[in-house]
VODODO-89051 format. One record per atom (N, C-alpha, C, O, CB): x, y, z. Coordinates in pm, whole numbers, plus 50000, padded with zeros to 5 digits. Glycine has a CB too. Example, Ala and Ser with C-alpha at 12.3 -4.5 7.8 and 13.67 -1.06 7.14 Angstrom:
% residues 2
513194943150780 512304955050780 513204967050780 514244966850846 511314955350905 512854977550708 513674989450714 512905000350787 513415011450804 514084994050572 
This chain:
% residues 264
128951136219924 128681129320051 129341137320164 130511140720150 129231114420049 128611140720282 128741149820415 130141140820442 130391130520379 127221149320556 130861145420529 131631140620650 131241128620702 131601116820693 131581149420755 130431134720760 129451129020839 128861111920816 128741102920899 128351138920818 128571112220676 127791105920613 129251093520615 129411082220660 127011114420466 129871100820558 131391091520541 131511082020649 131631069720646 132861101120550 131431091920767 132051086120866 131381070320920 131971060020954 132021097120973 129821073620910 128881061820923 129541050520830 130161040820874 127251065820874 129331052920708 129781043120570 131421036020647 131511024420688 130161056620376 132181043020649 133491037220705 133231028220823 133831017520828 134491048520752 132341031720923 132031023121092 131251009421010 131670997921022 130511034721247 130201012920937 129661001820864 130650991520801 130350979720820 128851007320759 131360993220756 132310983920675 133170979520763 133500967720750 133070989820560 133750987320872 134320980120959 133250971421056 133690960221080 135180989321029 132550972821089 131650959521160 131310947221070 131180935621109 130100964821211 131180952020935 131130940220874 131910931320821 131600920320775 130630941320811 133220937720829 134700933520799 134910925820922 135450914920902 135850946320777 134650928421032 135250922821165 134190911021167 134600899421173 135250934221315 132800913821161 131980900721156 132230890621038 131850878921048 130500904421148 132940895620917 133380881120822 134530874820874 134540862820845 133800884020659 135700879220955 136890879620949 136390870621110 137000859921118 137840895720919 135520872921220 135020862521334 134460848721289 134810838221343 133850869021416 133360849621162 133030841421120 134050830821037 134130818621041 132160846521073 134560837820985 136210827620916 136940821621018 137420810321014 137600837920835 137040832421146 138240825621225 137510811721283 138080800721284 138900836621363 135660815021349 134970804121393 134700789821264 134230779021299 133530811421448 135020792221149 135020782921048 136220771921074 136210760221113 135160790520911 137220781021033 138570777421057 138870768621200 139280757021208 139340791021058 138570776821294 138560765121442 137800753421385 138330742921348 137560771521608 136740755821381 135720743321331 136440729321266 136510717421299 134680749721201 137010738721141 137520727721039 138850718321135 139160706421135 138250737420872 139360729921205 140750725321231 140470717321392 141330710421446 142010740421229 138900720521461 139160706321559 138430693521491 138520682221538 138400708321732 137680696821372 137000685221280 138650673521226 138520661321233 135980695821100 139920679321180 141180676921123 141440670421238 141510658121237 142130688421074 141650679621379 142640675721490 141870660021534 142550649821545 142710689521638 140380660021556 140160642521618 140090630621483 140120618321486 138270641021717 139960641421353 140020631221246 141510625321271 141530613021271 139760638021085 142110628421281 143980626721279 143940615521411 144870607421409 145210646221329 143040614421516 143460606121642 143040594921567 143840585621578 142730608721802 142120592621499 141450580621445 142770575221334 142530575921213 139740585321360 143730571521365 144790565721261 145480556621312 145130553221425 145730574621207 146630549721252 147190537221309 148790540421248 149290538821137 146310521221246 149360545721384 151000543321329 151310531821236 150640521521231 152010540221453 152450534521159 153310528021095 153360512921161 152930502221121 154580535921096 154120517021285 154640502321377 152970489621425 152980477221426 155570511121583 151510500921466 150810496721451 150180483921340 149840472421369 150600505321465 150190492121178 150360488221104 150600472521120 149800463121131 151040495521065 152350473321114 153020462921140 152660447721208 152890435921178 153770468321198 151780456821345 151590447821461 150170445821435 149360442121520 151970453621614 149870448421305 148350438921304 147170447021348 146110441121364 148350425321418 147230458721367 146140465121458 145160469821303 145350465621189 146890481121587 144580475321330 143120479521246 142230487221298 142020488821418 142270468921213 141780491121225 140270505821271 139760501421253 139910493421160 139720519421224 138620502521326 136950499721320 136330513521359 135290513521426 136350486621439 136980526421317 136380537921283 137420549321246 138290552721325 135510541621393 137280554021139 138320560921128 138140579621106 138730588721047 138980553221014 136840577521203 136320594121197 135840599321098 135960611521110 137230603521215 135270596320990 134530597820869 133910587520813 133620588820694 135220602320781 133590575620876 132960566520785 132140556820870 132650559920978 134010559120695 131340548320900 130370541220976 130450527320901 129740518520950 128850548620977 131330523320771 131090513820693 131150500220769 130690490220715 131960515020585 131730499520899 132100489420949 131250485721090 131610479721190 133490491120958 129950492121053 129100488921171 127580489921154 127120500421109 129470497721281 126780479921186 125370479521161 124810480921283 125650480821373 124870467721093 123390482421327 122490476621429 122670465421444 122850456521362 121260477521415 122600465421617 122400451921651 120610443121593 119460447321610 122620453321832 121020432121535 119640427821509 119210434021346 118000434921324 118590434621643 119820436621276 119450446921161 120630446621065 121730449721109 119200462921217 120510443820960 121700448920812 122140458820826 123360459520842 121240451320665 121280471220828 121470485920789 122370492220934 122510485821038 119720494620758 122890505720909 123030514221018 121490523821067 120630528320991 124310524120970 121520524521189 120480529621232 120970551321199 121930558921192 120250521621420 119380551021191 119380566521104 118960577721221 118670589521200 117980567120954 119020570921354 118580579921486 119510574421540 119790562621516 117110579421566 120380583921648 120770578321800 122580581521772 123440588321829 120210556621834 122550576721710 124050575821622 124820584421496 124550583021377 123960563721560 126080595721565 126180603621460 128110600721433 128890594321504 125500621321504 128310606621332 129620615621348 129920628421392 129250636721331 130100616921251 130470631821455 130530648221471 132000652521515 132560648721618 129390654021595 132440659621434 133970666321438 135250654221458 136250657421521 134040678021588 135120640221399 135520632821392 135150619221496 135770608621499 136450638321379 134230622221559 134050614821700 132890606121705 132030611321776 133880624821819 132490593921651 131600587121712 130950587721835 131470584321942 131960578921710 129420593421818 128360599421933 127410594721936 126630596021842 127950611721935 127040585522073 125880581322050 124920592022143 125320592522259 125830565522082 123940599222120 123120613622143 122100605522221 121380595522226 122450623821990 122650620122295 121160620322444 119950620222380 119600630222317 120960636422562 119170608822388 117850606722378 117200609722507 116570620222498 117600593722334 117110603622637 116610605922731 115510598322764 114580601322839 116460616422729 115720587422695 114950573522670 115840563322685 116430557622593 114300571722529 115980560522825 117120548622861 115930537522827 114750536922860 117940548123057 116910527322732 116420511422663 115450520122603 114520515022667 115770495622770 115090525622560 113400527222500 113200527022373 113510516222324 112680540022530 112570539222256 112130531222130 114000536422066 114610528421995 110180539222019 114530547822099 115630549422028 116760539422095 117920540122054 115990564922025 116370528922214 117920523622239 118160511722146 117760500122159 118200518222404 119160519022014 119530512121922 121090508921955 121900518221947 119190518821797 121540495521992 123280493121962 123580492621856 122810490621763 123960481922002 124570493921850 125410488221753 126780478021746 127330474321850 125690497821705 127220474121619 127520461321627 128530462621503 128230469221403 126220450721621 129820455521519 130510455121455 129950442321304 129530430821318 131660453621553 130160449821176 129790434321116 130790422521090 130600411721033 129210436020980 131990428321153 132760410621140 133020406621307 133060413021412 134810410421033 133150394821275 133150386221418 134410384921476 135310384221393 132670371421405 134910384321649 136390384521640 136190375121753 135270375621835 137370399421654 137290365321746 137710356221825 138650359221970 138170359322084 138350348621733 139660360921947 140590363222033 141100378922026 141020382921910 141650353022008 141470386322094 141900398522025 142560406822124 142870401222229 140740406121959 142900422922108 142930434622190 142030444822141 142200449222027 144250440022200 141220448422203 140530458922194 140980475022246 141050478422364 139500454122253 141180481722157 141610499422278 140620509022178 140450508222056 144110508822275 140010518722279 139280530622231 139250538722346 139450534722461 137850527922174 138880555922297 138920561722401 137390567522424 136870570922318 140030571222395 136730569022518 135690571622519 135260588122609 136310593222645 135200558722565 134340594622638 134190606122739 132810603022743 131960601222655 134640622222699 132820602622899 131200606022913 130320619022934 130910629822936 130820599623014 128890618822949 128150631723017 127930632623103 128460624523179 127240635722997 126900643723171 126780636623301 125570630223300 124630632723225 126880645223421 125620621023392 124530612223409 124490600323290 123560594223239 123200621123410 125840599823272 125590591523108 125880575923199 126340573023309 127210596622930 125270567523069 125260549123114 125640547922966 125100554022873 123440538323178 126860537622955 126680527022818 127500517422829 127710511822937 126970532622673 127900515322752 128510502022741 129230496422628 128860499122514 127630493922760 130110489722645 131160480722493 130740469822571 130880467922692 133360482622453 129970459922446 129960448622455 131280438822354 132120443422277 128530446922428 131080426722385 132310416822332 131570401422352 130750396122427 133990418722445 132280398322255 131470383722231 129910382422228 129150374622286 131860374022346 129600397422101 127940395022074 127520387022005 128250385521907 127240404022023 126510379222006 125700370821955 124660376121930 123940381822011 125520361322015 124430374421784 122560385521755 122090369221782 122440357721755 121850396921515 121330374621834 119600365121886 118070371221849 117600382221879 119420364822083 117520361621782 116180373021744 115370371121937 115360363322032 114610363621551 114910382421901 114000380622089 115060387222169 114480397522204 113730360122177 116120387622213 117180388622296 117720397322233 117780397922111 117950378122326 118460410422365 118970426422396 120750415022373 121160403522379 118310437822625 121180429322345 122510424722309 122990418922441 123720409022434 123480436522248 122530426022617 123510417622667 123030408822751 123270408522871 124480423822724 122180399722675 122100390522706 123020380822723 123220373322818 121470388822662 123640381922603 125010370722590 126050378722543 127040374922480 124870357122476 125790389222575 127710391722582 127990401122694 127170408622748 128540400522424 129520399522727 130070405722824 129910419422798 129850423222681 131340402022843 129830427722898 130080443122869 131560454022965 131990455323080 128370449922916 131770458322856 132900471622956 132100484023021 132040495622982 134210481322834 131630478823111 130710492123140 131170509123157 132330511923185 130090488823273 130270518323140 130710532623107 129780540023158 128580540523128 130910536122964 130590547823263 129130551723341 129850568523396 130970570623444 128560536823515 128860577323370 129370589623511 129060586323668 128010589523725 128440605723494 130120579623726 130220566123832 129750577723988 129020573824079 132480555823839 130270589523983 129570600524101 128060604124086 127270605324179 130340615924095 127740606023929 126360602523936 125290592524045 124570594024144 126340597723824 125770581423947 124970570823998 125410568924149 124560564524226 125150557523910 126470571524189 127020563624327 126250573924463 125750571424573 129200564124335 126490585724385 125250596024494 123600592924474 122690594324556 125370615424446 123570589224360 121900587124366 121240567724454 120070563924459 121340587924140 122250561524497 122570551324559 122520549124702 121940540524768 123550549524525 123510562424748 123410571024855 122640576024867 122460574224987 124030577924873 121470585124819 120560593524846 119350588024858 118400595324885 120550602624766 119090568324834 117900564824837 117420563824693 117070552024687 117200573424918 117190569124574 117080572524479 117230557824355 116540555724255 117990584024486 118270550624407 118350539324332 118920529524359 120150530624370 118700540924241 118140512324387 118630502524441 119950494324334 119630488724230 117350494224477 120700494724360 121840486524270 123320483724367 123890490624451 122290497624113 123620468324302 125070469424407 126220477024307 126970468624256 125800450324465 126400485424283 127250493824241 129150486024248 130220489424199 126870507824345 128730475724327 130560470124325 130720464924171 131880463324132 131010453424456 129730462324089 129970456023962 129560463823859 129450456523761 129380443723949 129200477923825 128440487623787 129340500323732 128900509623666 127550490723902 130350499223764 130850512023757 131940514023613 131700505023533 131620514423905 132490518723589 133130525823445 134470507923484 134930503123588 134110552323464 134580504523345 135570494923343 135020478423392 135330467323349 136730501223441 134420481023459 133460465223566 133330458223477 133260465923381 131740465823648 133210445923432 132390436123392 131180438123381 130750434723491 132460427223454 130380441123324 129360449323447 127880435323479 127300428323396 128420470023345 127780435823578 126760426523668 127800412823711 127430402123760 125130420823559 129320417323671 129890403123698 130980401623814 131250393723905 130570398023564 131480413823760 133010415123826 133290432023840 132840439623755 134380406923708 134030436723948 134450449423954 135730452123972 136580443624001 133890455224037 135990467123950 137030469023987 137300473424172 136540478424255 137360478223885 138610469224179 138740475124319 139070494024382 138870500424485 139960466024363 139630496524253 139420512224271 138900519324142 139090513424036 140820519424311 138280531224140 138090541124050 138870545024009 139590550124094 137600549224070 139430546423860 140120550623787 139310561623672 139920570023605 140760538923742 138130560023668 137530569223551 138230579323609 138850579323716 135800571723526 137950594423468 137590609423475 136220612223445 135190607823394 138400617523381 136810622923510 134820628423530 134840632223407 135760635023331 134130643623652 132870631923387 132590639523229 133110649523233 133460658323313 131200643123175 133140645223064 134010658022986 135400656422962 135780663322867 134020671123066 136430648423027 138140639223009 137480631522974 136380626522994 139360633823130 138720630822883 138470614322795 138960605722889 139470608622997 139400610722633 138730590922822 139400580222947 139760571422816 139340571722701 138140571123101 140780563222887 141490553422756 140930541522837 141040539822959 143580553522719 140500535822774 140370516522770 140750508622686 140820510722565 139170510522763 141060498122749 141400485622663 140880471722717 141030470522839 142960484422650 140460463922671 140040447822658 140660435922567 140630434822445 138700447822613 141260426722672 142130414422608 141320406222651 140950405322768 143670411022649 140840397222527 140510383622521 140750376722422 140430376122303 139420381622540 141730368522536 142250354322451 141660342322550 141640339522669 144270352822434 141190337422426 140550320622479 139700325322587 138740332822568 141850307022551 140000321922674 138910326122809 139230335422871 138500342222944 138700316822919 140260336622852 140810350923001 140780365722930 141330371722838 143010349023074 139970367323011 139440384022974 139960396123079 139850394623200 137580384822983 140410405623032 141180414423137 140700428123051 140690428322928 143140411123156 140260441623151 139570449323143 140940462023171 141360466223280 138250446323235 141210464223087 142180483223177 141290494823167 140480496523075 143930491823069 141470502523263 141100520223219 142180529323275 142710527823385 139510526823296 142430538123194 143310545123137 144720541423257 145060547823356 142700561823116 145270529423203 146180523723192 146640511523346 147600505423395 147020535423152 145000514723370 145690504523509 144220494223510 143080498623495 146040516223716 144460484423524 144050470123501 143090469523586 143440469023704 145060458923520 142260469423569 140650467223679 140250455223673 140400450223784 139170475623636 139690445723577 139200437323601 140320422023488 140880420023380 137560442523578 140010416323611 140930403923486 139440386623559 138810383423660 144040399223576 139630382723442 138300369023512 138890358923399 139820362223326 135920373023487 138390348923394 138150336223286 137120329023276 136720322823375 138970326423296 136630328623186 135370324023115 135390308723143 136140300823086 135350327722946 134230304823262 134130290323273 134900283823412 134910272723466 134780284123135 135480295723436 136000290023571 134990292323684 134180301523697 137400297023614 135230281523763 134440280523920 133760293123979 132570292924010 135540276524041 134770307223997 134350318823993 133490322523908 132300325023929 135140325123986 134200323223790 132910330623698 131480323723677 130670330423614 133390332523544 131180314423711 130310303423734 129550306323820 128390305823780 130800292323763 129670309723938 129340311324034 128810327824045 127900329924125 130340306024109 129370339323966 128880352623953 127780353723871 126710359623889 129820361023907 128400344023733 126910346123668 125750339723728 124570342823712 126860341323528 126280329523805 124750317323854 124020330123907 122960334423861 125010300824019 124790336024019 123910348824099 123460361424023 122980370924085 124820355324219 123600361723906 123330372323838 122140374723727 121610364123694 124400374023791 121540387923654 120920385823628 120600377223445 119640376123369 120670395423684 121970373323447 122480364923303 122850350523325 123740343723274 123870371623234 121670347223440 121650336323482 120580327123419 120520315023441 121610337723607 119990332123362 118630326923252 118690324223137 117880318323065 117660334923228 120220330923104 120800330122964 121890317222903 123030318522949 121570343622956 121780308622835 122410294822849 123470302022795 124550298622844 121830280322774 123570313522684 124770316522579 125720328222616 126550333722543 124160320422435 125350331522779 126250340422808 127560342322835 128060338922941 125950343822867 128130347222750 129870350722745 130350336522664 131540337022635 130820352422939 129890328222637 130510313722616 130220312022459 129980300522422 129710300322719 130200327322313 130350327122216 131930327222181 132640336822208 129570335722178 132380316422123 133860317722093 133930329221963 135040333621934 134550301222048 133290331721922 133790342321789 132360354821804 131220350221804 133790330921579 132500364421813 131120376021834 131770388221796 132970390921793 130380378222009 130350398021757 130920410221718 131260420221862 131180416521979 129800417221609 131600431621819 132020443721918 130650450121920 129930452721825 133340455021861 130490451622022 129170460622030 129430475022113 130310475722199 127910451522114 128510487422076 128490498722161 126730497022198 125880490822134 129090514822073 126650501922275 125690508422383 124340519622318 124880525622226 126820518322490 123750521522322 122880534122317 121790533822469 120850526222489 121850533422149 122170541522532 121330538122640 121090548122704 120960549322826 121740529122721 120990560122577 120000573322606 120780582522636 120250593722637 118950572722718 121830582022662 122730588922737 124290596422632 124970589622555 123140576422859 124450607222653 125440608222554 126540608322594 126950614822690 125380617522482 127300599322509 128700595722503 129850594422413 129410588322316 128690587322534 130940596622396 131420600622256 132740589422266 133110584022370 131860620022232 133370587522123 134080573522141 135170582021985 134890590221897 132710553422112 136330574722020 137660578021925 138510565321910 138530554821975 138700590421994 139230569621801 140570557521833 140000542721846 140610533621902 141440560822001 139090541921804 138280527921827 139460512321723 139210508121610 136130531721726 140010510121764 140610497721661 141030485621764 140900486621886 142190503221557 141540474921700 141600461521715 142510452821710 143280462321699 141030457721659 143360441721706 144320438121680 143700422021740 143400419721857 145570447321736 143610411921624 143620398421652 144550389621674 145380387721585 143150394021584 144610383621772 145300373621799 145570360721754 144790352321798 145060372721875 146580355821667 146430343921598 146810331021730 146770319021702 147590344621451 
């Protein structure tokens, strides 16, 4: 074999040495941010203690069906690198807007998960669902709304879309109650939420400051839903025991850390 010839053979093995040794390192990242959000999905020790629980623990779906349906739905809804995703369809409500739904029922509780939106994304955590045959999940239940809130709030501004946006935005009640300031991050930051309901009084945080607080049945809230469009609905918000619901509403959005803690 020439010099020459060598020299090629040696450049060859090094490009292909460097392309296994990129491909390992891109494996390796892979595995190790698949590990790093599997690991957020857990429950300290003290947690433990205090009663809390997963309702996802980044590898498993066992604890959630379609709304309206036994099964888990086989479109719309994935795992990916530990993260509950519900995937841009681009069919807001349409044939893929499938929710989902916790299958046990919770009474009183704390709710915390962390969620990130896209842009242009809409969804929603519902609470106190009631499956109804005929009837969209929020019909009768409250929702934590989740929105890319500069999106919509410029397309509002621009003519583009009629809505009162004071009850609409990331954290709101949504069609009921708002918050008084913006607290989301823009797509792409995660945002932390949490939801307390005990007995009637329902209180809304995002990432760590308290947006909405109301009570179920009082004069106020009476008076928001009368004007609203869950004013047609006899069973709205007024299920004492309902599942947790998420959103599919075309839009992609990704969810972690999802667990629970009931209130005796």
């Amino acid at each position: 074999m020439c010099h020459k010839t060598t020299q090629i053979v040696v450049m060859l093995l090094c490009i292909a040495l460097t392309a296994c040794d990129n491909q390992s390192t891109a494996d390796q990242a892979s595995t190790q941010s698949t590990q790093v959000e599997s690991s957020r999905n857990q429950l300290s020790q003290d947690e433990i203690k205090q009663g809390w629980q997963l309702l996802f623990d980044g590898r498993s779906l066992d604890q959630w069906k379609a709304y309206g349906r036994e099964d888990f739905p086989d479109k719309a809804w994935k795992i990916e690198k530990g993260l509950l995703v519900v995937e841009q369809s681009g069919q807001e409500m349409g044939s893929l807007g499938i929710d989902i739904i916790t299958k046990e029922k919770y009474e009183n509780f704390e709710l915390r998960f962390d969620f990130m939106t896209s842009d242009s994304a809409n969804s929603g955590v519902f609470y106190k669902v009631l499956e109804e045959a005929d009837a969209p999940i929020w019909a009768n239940a409250p929702e934590y709304q989740i929105m890319d809130n500069a999106f919509y709030l410029k397309k509002v501004e621009d003519g583009f879309l009629e809505m009162d946006m004071r009850n609409h935005l990331t954290g709101d009640a949504y069609g009921i109650f708002g918050a008084e300031k913006d607290y989301s991050n823009s797509p792409g930051i995660w945002n932390t939420a949490r939801i307390l309901v005990n007995n009637d009084e329902v209180k809304h945080w995002l990432n760590g400051q308290l947006v909405v607080s109301y009570v179920i049945g009082s004069s106020e809230w009476k008076k928001k839903v009368a004007s609203s469009k869950f004013s047609s609905f006899s069973n709205y918000g007024l299920v004492k025991k309902g599942h947790i619901g998420l959103q599919d509403h075309g839009h992609l959005v990704k969810f972690r850390n999802l667990k629970i803690k009931e209130i005796k």
